[in-house]
LOKOL-529920 format. One line per 5 residues: their letters; for each residue x, y, z of N, C-alpha, C. Coordinates in Angstrom, 1 decimal. Layout:
LOKOL-529920
A = X/Y/Z/X/Y/Z/X/Y/Z  ...
end
This chain:
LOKOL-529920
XXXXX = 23.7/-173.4/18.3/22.9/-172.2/18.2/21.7/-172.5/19.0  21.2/-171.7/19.8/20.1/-172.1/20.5/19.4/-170.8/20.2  17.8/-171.2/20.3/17.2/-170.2/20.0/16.0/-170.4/20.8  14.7/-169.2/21.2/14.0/-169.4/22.5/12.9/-169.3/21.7  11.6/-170.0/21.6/10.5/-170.2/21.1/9.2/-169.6/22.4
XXXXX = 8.8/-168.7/22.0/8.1/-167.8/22.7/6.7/-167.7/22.1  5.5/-166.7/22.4/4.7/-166.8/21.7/4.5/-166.0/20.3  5.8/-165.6/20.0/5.8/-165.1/18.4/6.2/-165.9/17.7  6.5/-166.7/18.2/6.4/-168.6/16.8/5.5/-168.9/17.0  4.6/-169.0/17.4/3.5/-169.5/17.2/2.8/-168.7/15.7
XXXXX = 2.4/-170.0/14.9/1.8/-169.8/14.0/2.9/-169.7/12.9  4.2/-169.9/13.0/5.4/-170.0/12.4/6.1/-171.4/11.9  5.1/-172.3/12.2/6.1/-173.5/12.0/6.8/-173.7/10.9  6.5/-173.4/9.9/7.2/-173.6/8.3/8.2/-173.0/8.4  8.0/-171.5/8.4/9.2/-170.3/9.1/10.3/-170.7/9.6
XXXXX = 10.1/-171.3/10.8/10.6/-171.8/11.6/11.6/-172.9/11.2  11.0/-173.9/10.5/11.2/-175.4/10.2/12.8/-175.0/9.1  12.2/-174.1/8.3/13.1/-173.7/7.0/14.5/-173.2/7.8  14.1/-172.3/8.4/15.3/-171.4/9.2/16.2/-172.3/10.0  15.5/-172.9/10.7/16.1/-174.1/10.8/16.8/-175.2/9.8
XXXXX = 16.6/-175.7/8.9/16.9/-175.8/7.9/18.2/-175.5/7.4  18.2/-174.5/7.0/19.3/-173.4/6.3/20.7/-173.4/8.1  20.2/-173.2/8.6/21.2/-173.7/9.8/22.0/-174.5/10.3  20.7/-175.7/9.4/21.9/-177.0/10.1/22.6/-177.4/8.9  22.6/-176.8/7.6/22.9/-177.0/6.4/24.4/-176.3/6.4
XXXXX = 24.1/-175.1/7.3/25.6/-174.2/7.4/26.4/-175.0/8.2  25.7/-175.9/9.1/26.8/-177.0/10.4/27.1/-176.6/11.5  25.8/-176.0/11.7/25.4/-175.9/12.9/24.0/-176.7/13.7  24.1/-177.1/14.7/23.0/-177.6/15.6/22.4/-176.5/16.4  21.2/-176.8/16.2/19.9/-176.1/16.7/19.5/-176.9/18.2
XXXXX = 19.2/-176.1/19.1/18.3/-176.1/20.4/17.4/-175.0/20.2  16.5/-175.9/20.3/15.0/-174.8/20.7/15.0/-174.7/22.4  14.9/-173.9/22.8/14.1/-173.8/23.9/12.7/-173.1/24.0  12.1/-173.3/25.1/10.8/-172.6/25.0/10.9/-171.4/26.2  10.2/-170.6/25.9/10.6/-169.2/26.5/10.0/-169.7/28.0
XXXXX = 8.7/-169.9/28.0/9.0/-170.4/29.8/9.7/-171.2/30.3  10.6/-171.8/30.1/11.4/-172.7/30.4/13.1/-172.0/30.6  13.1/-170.6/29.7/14.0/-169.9/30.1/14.0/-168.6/31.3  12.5/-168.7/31.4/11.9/-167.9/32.5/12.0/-168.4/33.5  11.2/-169.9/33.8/11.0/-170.4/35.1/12.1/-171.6/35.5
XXXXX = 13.1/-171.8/34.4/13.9/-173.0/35.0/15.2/-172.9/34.1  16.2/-171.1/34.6/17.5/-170.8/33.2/18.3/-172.1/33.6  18.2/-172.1/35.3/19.4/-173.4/35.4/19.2/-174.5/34.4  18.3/-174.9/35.0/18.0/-176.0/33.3/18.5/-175.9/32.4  17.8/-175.2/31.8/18.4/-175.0/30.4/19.9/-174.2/30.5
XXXXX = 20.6/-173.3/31.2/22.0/-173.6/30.9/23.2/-174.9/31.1  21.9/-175.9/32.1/23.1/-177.1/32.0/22.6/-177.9/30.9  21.4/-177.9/30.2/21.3/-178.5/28.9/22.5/-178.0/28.2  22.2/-177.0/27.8/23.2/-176.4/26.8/24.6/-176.7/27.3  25.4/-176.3/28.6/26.7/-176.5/28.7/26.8/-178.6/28.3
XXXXX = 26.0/-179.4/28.3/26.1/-180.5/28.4/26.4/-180.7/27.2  25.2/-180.0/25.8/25.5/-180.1/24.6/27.2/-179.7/24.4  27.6/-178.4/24.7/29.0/-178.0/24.1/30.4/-179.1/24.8  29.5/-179.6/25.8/31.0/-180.8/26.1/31.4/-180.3/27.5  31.0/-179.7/28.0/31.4/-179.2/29.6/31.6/-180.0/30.7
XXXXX = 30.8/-180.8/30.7/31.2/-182.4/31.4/32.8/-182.5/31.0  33.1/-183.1/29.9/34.2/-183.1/30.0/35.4/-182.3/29.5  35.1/-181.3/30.1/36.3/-180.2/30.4/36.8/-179.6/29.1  36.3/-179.9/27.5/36.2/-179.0/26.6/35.5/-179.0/25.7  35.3/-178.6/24.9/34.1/-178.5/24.1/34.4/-179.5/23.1
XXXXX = 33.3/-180.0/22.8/33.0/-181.1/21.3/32.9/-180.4/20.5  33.5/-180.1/18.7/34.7/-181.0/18.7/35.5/-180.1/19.4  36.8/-180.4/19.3/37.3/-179.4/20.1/38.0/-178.1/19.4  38.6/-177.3/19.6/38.2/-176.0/18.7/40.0/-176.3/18.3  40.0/-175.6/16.6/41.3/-175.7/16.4/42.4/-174.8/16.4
XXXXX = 43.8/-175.8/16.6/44.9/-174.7/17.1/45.3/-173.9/15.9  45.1/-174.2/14.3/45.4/-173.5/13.4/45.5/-172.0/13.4  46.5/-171.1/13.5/46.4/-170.3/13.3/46.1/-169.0/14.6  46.6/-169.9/15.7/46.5/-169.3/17.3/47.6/-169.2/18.2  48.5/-169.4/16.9/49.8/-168.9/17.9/50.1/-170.1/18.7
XXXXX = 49.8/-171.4/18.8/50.0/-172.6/19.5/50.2/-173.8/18.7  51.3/-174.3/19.1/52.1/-175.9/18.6/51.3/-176.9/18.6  50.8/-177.7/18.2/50.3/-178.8/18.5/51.3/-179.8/19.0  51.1/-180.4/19.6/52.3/-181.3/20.6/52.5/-182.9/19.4  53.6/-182.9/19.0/54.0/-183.9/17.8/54.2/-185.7/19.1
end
């Protein structure tokens, strides 16, 4: 989950801190980004991110499951 930190966090850190929190508790990972950094530099930050999900190597970490997709797993 990535989320963009702009100037309406500010003054939010606890807010913030908790929400986060409750997020990575569900099992999910958090990216902050900062809103100028989505403004002045998206490449950046979309190859951060595709780097997080495993893109480098050609599928996502973990990798997503075949349960229930109409597909064999190979025995």
């Amino acid at each position: 989950m990535s989320e963009v930190d702009g100037r309406s966090h500010e003054g939010r850190h606890a807010a913030d801190a908790a929400r986060h929190a409750v997020i990575e508790t569900a099992g999910f990972r958090v990216l902050r980004v900062g809103n100028d950094d989505v403004l002045e530099n998206l490449e950046g930050v979309v190859e951060v991110i595709a780097k997080l999900l495993g893109a480098e190597s050609g599928s996502p970490s973990p990798s997503p499951s075949l349960k229930g997709r109409g597909i064999k797993r190979p025995r």
